[in-house]
N, C-alpha and C positions, 0 to 999 in steps of 0.2 A: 426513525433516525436515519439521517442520509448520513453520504459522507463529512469526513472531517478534513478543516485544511490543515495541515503543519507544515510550520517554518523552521528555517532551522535556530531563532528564538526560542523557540517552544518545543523542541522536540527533544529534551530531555526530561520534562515533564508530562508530552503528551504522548512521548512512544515508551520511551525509557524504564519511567517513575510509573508508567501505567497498572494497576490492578490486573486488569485482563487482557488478553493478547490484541496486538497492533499489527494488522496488515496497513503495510505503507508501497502505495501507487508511486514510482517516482515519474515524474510526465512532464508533458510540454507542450504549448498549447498551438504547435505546429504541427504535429505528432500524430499522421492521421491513425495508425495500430492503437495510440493513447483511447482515441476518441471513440473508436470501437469497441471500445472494451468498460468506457466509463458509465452508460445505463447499465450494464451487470454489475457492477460494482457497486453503483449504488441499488439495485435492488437487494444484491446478497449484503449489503450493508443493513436493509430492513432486517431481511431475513434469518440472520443471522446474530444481530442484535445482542442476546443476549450471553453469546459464545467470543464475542470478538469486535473489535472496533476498527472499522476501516478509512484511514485517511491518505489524501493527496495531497504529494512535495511538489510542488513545479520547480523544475530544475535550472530553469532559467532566472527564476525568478530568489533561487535561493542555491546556491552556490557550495557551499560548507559538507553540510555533511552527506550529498552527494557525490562530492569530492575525496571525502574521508570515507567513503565505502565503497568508491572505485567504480561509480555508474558508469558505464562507458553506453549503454545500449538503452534506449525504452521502449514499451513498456517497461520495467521493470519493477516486479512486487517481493518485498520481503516481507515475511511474517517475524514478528519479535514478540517472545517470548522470555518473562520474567529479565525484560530488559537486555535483551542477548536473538541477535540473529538466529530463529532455529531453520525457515528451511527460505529457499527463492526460486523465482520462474522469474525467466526473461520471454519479449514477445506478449504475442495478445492469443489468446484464446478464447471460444465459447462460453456461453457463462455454467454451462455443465459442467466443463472442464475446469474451471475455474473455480467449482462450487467442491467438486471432487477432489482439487488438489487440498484445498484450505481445508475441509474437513478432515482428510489424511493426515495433516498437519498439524493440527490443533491440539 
């Protein structure tokens, strides 16, 4: 399972209304920290599969509820849980570091 895209159409249904927890990438496809960081993301998307669903907002591309949660920076990942922000990292990191934070997380 790679990642997933949401928009802000869909993202009350596909982060929100989610079963299991939503890590959400917000990005841009100028954004070279973005692009460093998206093979880890979609590996611990494989990898992780069965704990969590990882999808990307392009913030250019969708306006709304980047707006309405005050992105000012990217990378920037929030994990949503049970429909409710539980933790975020801004910036790009390893996918260690990365695999490390979200599993603390979850």
């Amino acid at each position: 399972m790679a990642t997933i895209t949401v928009t802000d159409a869909g993202f009350q249904s596909d982060v929100l209304e989610s079963d299991k927890p939503v890590l959400v990438d917000f990005w841009a496809e100028w954004c070279g920290p973005c692009k460093m960081i998206a093979p880890a993301l979609e590996e611990l998307s494989d990898e992780m599969k069965e704990k969590v669903t990882i999808a990307k907002m392009d913030i250019m591309e969708n306006t709304g509820v980047p707006g309405q949660m005050g992105v000012q920076s990217i990378p920037y990942l929030v994990l949503f849980k049970n429909g409710e922000p539980a933790a975020q990292m801004r910036g790009a990191a390893p996918k260690g570091q990365l695999k490390q934070w979200l599993e603390s997380n979850l």
